[in-house]
PAROGU-252085 format. One record per residue (C-alpha): residue in three letters; z, y, x. Coordinates in nm, 3 decimals, always signed. Example, Ala and Ser with C-alpha at 12.3 -4.5 7.8 and 13.67 -1.06 7.14 Angstrom:
BEGIN
(ALA (+0.780 -0.450 +1.230))
(SER (+0.714 -0.106 +1.367))
***
This chain:
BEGIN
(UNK (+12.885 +8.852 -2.488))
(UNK (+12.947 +8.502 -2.645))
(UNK (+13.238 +8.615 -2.835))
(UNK (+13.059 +8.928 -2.991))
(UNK (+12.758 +8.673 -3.061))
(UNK (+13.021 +8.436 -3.208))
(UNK (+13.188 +8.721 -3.413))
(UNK (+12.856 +8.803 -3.548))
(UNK (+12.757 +8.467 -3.663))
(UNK (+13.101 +8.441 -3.852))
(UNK (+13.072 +8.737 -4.057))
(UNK (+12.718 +8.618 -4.141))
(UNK (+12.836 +8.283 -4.259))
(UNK (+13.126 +8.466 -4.448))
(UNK (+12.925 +8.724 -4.619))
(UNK (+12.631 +8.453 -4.732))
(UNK (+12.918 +8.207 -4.845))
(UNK (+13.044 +8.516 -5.045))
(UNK (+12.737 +8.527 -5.240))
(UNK (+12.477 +8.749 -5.110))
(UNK (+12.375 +9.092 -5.291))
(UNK (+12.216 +9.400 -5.185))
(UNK (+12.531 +9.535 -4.984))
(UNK (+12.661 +9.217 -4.857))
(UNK (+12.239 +9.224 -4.729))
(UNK (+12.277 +9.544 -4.608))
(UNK (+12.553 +9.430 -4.358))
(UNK (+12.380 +9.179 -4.210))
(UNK (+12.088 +9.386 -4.139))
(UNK (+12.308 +9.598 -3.954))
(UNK (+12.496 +9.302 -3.773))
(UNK (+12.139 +9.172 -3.629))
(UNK (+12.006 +9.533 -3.530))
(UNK (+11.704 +9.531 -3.825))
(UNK (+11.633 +9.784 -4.012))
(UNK (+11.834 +10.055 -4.238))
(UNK (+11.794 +10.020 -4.590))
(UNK (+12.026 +10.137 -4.908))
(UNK (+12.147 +9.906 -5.120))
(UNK (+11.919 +10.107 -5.391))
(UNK (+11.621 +9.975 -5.207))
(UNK (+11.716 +9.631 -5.133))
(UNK (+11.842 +9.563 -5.428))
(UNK (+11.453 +9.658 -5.526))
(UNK (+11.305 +9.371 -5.335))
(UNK (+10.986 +9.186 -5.415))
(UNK (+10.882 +8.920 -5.162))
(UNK (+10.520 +8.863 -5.105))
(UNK (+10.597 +8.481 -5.228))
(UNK (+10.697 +8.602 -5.548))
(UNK (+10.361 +8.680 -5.668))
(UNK (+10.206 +8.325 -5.587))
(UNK (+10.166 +8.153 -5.919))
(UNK (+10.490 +7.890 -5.893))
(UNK (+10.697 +8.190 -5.877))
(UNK (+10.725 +8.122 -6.246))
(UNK (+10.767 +7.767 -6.252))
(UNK (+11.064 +7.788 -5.934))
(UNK (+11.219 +8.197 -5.960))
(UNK (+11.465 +8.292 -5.704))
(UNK (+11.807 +8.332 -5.771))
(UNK (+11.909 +8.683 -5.635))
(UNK (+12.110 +8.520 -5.321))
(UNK (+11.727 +8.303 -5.234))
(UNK (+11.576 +8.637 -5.258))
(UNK (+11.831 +8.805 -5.011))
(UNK (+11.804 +8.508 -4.790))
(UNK (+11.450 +8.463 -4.758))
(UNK (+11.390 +8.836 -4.675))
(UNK (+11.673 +8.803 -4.366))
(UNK (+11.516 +8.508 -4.266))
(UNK (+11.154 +8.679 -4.215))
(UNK (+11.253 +9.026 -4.126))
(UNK (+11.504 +8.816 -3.839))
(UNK (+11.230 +8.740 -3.655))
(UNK (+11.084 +9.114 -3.608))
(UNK (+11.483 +9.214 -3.439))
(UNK (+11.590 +9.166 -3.085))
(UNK (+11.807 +8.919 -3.168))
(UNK (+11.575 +8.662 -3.266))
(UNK (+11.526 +8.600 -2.908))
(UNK (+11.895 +8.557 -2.790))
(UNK (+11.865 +8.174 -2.854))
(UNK (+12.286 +8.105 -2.863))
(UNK (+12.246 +8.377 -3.196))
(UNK (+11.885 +8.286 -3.317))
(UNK (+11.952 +7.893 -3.362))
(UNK (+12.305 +7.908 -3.524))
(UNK (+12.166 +8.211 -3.714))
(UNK (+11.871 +8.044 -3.910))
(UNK (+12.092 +7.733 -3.925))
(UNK (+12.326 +7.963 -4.147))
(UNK (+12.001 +8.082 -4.350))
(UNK (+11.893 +7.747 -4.414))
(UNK (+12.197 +7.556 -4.534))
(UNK (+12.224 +7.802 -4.793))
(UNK (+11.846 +7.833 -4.862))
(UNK (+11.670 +7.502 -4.885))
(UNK (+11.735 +7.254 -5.137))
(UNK (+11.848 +7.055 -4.825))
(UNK (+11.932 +7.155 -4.472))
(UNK (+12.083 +6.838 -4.260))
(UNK (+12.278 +6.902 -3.909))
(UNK (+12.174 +7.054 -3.606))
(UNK (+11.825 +7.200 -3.736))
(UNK (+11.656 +7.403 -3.527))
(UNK (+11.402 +7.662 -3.572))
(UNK (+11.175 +7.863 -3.362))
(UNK (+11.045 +8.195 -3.373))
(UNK (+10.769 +8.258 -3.651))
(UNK (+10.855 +7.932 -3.902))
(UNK (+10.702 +8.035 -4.221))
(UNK (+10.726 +7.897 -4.557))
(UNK (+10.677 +8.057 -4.916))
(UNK (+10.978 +7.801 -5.164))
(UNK (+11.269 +7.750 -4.925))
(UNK (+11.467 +7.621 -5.203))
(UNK (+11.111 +7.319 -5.232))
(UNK (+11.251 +7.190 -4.893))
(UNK (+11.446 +6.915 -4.760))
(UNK (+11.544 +6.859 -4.449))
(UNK (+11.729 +6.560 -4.279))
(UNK (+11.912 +6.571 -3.954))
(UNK (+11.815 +6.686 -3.651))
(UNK (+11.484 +6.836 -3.784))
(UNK (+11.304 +7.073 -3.509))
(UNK (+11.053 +7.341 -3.582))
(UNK (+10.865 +7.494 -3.265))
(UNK (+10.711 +7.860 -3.289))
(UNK (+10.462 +7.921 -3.544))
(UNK (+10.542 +7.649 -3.820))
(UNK (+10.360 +7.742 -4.139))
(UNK (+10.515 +7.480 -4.484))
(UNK (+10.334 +7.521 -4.781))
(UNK (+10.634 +7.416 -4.948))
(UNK (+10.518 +7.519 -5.329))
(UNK (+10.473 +7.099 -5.405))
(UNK (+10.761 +7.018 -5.254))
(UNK (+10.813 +6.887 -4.896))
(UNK (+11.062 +6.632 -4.755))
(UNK (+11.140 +6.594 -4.387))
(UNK (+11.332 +6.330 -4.255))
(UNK (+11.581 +6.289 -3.957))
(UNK (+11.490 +6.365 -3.616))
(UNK (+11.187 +6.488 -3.663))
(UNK (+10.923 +6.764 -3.444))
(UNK (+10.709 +6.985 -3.609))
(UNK (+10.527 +7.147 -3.266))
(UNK (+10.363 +7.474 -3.250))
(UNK (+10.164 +7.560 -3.494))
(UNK (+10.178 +7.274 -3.721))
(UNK (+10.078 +7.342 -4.109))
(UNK (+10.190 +7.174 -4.383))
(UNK (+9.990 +7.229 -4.705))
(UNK (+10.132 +7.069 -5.052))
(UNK (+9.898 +7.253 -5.320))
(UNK (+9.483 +7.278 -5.383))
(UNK (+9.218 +7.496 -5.584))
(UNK (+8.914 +7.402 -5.762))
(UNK (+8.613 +7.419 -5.658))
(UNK (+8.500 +7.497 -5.993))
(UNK (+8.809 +7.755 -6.086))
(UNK (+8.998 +7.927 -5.763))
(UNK (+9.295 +7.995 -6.065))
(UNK (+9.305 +7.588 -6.121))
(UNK (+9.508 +7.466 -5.885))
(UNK (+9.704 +7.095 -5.814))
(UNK (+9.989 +7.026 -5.659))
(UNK (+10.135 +6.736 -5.399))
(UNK (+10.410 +6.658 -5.217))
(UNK (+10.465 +6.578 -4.866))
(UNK (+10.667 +6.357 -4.728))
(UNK (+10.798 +6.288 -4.366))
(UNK (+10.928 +6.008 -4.236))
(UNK (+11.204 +5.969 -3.954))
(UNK (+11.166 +6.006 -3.587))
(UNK (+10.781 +6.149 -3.679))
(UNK (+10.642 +6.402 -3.430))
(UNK (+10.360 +6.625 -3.523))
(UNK (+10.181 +6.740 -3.227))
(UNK (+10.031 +7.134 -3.165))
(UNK (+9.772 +7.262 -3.424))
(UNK (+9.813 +6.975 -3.695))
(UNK (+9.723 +6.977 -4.068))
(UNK (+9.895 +6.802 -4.307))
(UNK (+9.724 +6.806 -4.605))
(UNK (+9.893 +6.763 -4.997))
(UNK (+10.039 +6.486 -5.120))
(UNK (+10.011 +6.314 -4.752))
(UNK (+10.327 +6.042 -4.685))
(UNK (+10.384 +5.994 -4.292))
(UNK (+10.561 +5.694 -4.222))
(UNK (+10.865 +5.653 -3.990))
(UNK (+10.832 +5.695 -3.625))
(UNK (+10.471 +5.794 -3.706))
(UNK (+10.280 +6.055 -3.400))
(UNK (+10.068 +6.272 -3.551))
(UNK (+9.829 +6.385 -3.241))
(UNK (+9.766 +6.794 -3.165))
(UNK (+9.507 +6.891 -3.364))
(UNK (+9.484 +6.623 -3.637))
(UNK (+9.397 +6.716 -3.967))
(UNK (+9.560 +6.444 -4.188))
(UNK (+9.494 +6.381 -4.536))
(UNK (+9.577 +6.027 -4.595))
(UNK (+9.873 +5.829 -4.546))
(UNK (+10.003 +5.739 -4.227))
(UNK (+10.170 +5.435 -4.177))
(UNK (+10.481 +5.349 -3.946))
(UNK (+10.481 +5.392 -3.611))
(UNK (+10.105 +5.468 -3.562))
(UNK (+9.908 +5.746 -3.381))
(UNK (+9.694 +5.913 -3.564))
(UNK (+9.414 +6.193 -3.418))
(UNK (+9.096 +6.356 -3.518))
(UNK (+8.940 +6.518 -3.783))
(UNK (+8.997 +6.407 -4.049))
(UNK (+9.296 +6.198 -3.869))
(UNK (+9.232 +5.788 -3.780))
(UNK (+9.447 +5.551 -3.671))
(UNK (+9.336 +5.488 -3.316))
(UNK (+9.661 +5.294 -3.183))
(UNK (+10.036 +5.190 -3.249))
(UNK (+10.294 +5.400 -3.066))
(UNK (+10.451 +5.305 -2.781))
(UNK (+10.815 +5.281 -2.843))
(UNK (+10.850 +5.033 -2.588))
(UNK (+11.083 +4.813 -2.747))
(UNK (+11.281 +5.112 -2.879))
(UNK (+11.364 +5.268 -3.251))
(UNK (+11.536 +5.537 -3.437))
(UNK (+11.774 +5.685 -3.213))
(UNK (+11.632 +5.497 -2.877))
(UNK (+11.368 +5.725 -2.900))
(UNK (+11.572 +6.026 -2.795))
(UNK (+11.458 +6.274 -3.014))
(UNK (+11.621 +6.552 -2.850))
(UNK (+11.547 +6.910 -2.848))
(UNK (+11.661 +7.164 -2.616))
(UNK (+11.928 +7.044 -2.493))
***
């Protein structure tokens, strides 16, 4: 079984490397188990993120386009849940998708986001099921850093006035952060390094280094306890 799984993953990485088009796609599709579709109809494909309004402003290239639909329909095969496959697999996805993809990401099942190529990623970085990144302002995550389950990221907002007037923001994330279950980062938000952002939060102001922040909207209620320890002496380590 590992050398099948290993087999797979190799033609994936050779065919994206290739450059990705609707055949090439098509393959792929057929190496995870998905779905059957002609290279007439793939070739065809709108994503749902390509009508949001900075579809303009940041178009796919035909290879994003290929990658971002493998990367969503991924998660509705059987393989998504064979972790040696699923982990390496959206690894693959991601190096070549986002505008930066650092070592040893890992993603869970159900991590949504709508501009892969507005994302950056440092080292290390570790999504848990359920991750929704409002990437259309742009979002920056540092090294060693958990995003738990269910964690959304927003970078953009509308008018009250105008629903069609919208603004834009940035996130960024420090190193060795860890956002906690059910947290809301709101736009333009800068978490510091080492920073815990606690389940549930909803934070829409800065958050300096190494604090804990919690509530609604989020407060600083302590500093975290590192206990004399810092970047890598926190062992941010995920699934070992």
């Amino acid at each position: 079984m590992a050398d099948l799984l290993e087999n797979k993953l190799i033609r994936v990485e050779n065919l994206i490397a290739a450059g990705l088009d609707a055949a090439a796609t098509g393959e792929i599709l057929q190496l995870i188990e998905g779905p059957k579709l002609s290279p007439a109809i793939l070739d065809r494909v709108m994503l749902y993120n390509e009508t949001l309004p900075r579809a303009a402003d940041f178009p796919y290239t035909p290879q994003q386009r290929y990658l971002h639909f493998l990367w969503d329909v991924f998660d509705k095969t059987a393989f998504s849940l064979i972790v040696p496959f699923s982990i390496p697999f959206r690894r693959l996805i991601g190096k070549h998708l986002f505008k930066a993809c650092g070592q040893a990401m890992i993603a869970e099942e159900n991590v949504r986001f709508n501009f892969g190529h507005l994302l950056e990623l440092g080292d290390g970085v570790f999504f848990n099921r359920g991750v929704f990144l409002d990437t259309k302002g742009g979002i920056i995550i540092g090294n060693s850093v958990a995003l738990a389950e269910d964690v959304r990221i927003f970078t953009h907002n509308h008018s009250e006035a105008s629903h069609i007037e919208r603004s834009y923001g940035q996130v960024l994330v420090g190193n060795y952060v860890k956002i906690y279950a059910g947290a809301t980062i709101m736009p333009g938000v800068t978490i510091g390094s080492q920073a815990i952002v606690a389940a549930g939060a909803m934070v829409n102001q800065n958050v300096p280094p190494n604090m804990v922040v919690a509530g609604i909207p989020a407060r600083i209620i302590r500093e975290r306890n590192n206990e004399g320890r810092t970047g890598d002496e926190l062992d941010h380590i995920w699934l070992f």
